[in-house]
C-alpha positions, 0 to 999 in steps of 0.5 A: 500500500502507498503512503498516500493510500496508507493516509488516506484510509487512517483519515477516513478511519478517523472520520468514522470514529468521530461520526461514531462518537457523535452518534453514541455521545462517547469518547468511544465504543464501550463494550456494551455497544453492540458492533461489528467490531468492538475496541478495547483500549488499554493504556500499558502498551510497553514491551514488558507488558506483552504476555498481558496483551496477548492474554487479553487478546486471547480471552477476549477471542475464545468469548467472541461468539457470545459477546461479539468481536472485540479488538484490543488495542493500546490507547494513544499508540504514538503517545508516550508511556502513559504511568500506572496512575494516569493509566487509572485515571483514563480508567476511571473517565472510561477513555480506555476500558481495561488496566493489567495491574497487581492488587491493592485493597485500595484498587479493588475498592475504586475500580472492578477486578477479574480475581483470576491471577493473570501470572499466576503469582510470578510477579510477587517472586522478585530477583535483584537487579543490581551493579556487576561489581556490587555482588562481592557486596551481596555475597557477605551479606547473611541475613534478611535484615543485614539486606535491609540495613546495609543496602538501599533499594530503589523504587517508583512510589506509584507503583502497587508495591512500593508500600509493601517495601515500607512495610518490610522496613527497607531503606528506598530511594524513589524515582516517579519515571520507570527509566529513571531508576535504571540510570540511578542504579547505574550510577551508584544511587542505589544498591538494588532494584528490586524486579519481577522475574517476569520482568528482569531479562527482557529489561536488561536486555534493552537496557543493556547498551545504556547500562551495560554493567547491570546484572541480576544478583545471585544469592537473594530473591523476594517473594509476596503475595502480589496478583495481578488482575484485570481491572476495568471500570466499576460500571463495567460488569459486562466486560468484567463478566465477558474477561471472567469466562474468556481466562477460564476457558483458556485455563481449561483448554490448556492455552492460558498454561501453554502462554505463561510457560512460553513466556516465563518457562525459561526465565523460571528455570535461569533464576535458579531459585533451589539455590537462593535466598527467598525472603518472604515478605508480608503484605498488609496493604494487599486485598485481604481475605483472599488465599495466598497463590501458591507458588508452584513454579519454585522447586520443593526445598527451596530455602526462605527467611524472614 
């Protein structure tokens, strides 16, 4: 297709979808809209959040036939990162229909959460991404609480889990932009960043030709009781229904489990978790009343302190 083409087809899809939203007096489709085709807008459209786009994609298909097509797609694609709070607050004046975020008692009273674990709990299982040359530091550490008297972390404090560091007593230093904190790393600001391994190896490998002196940390990993869920808008119950039976039938047809080992399989298995330290950290600001997730992925005997 020519770039004239190209354009011209973008501009009479623009037209199209104003000439919609006059019509509905929307900003845009809503799920409950019945169409030939039904957008989901979602805000978090980074790499690292790729397993949950294709999460989102795949329980929205299986669950087509009942509640009619629907088209995932990140809100502002040209735009720049859109943060964790502002992706919340598109939430709640509905621009977009759909956040993939851990839980808080906080976020489950404000917005509706779909209570199926999307990464099973991995997100909770933290490895340290520090300097190379700072291992032989982590290497004379003996405890937990020497990991928190002797080493500063850093952190986003808009992120779900800043609080739970607070909680466990951890020395932090903050920083409100994701990139940010990768830099301060490198730079001796801090001792560790403290990372999902859902999301370590892909970030130090893009972050790798900025900071090549970054590495995962070898002898400690966190872990707490973190989900994350999909959350949509406290009005939304359709779609929180349609999102509901989509993971459930892919949990039982096999392609929710097929996903997540395509995606973390190899990451669980480089962590070497029979051969950490994990330090289990609690998590008062997280939803109560709910059953911890039992972390299958880590082997028997792994050891843990406190």
């Amino acid at each position: 297709m020519s770039e004239y083409h190209y354009l011209k087809n973008r501009l009479l899809y623009a037209l199209l979808l104003c000439v919609l939203s006059l019509c509905s007096g929307a900003t845009h489709a809503t799920p409950t809209q019945v169409g030939a085709e039904t957008p989901i807008y979602y805000s978090q459209k980074e790499f690292r959040y790729d397993y949950y786009h294709a999460l989102l994609k795949q329980a929205l298909k299986v669950t087509d036939a009942d509640y009619g097509t629907a088209n995932p797609q990140p809100y502002q694609p040209d735009s720049a990162e859109i943060t964790e709070s502002r992706g919340l607050v598109l939430l709640q004046q509905k621009h977009i229909d759909v956040v993939f975020l851990a839980t808080t008692q906080e976020r489950e009273q404000l917005y509706r959460p779909v209570l199926i674990p999307l990464d099973k709990g991995l997100l909770g299982l933290r490895v340290l991404l520090i300097k190379e040359k700072s291992q032989s530091r982590f290497d004379q550490l003996h405890n937990a609480e020497e990991l928190r008297q002797k080493m500063i972390g850093g952190f986003n404090p808009h992120w779900g889990d800043y609080q739970i560091y607070q909680e466990n007593g951890f020395n932090q230093l903050s920083a409100t932009k994701y990139e940010n904190l990768f830099k301060m790393l490198s730079s001796g600001r801090f001792d560790f960043f403290s990372r999902g391994l859902i999301e370590v190896w892909s970030e130090l490998e893009k972050f790798r030709p900025l900071y090549p002196d970054l590495r995962v940390e070898n002898r400690f990993a966190f872990y707490y009781n973190f989900p994350v869920y999909f959350f949509v808008h406290k009005d939304n119950a359709k779609l929180a229904e349609r999102l509901a039976e989509g993971l459930q039938r892919i949990q039982a047809n096999g392609a929710f489990d097929a996903l997540f080992q395509s995606y973390y399989g190899d990451d669980i298995a480089r962590a070497n978790l029979a051969q950490r330290q994990i330090i289990l950290l609690s998590t008062p600001s997280v939803a109560s009343g709910r059953s911890p997730i039992k972390p299958f992925w880590w082997p028997a005997g792994t050891p843990f302190l406190q």
